[in-house]
SEBA-581361 format. One record per residue (C-alpha): x, y, z negated; residue number from 1; residue in three letters. Coordinates in pm, 1 decimal, decimal comma, padded with zeros to 6 digits. Example, Ala and Ser with C-alpha at 12.3 -4.5 7.8 and 13.67 -1.06 7.14 Angstrom:
# residues 2
          X          Y          Z     i    aa
    01230,0   -00450,0   -00780,0     1   ALA
    01367,0   -00106,0   -00714,0     2   SER
This chain:
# residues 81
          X          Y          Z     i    aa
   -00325,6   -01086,6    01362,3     1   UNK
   -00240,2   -01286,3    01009,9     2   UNK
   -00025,3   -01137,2    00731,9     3   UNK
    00277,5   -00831,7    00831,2     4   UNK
    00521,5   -00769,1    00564,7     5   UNK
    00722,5   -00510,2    00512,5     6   UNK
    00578,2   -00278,4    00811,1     7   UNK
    00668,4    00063,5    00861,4     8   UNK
    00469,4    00382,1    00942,9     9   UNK
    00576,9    00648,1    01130,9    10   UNK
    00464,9    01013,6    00992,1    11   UNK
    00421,0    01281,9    01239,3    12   UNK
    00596,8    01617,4    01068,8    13   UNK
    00489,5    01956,4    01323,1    14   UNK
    00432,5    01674,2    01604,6    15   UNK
    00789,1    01487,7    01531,5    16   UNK
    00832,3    01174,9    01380,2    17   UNK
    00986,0    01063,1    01072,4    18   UNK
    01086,0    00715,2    01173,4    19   UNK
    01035,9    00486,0    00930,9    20   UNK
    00914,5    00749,7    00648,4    21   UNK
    00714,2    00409,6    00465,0    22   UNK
    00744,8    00103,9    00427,6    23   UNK
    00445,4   -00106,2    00337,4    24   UNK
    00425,7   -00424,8    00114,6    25   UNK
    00133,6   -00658,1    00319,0    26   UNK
   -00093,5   -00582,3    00605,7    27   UNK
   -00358,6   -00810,0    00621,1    28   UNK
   -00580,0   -00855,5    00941,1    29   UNK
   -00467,7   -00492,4    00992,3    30   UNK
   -00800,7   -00492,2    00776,9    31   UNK
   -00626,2   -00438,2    00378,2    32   UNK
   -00281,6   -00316,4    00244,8    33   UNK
   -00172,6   -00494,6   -00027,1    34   UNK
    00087,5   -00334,6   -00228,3    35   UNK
    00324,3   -00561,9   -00530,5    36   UNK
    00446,3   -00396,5   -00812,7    37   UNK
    00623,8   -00518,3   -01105,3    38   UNK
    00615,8   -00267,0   -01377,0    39   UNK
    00522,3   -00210,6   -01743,2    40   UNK
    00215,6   -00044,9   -01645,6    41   UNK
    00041,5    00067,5   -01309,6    42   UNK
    00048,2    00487,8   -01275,1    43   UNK
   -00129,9    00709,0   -01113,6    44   UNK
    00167,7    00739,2   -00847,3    45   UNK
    00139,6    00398,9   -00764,3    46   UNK
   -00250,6    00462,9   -00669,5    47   UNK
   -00171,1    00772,5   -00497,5    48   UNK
    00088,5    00596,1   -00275,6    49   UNK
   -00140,3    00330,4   -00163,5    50   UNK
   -00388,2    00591,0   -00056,4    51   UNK
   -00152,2    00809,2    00173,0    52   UNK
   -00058,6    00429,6    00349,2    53   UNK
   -00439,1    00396,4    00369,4    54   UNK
   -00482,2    00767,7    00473,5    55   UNK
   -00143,9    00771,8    00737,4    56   UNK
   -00288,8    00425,8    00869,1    57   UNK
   -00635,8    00457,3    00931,0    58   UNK
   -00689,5    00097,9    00732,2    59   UNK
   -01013,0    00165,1    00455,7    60   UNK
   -00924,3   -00087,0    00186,3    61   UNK
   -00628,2   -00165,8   -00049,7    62   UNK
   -00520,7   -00399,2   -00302,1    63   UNK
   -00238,6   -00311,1   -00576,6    64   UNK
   -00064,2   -00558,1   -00786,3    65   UNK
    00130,4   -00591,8   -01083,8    66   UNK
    00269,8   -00875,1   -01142,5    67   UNK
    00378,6   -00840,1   -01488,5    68   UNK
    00088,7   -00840,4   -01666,7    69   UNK
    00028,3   -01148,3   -01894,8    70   UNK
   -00325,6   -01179,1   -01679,2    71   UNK
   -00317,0   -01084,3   -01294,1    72   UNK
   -00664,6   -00972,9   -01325,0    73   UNK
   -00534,6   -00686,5   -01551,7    74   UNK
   -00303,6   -00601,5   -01298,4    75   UNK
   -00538,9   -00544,3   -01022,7    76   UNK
   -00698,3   -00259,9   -00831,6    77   UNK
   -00879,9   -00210,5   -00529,1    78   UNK
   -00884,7    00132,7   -00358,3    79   UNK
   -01052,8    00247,8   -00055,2    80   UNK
   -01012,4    00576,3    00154,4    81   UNK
């Protein structure tokens, strides 16, 4: 168990897969995703992105971060599928 960075999922594409289509930031317990960003401001692309890893990996809860915020708090969001 513990901490897997930098994991890829396989998407299935008419029953073929796309090796290696993402690549997430953090599994965690194979319990949370936790994806690090360092932008301006978090968009709604970013959100949507960590819920197709959560939808593609069966996984309910995930953590976004942006690290460039003056307070991590601000940069924080939890999303669930």
């Amino acid at each position: 168990m513990g901490i897997n960075r930098q994991v890829s999922v396989p998407i299935l594409y008419k029953g073929k897969p796309i090796a290696a289509a993402y690549r997430l930031d953090l599994i965690v317990e194979q319990r949370i995703i936790v994806e690090i960003k360092a932008v301006d401001r978090l968009a709604p692309v970013h959100e949507a992105q960590l819920l197709t890893y959560l939808k593609h990996t069966g996984i309910s809860t995930g953590l976004l971060f942006n690290f460039n915020t003056p307070v991590l708090r601000d940069g924080m969001r939890r999303l669930s599928f």
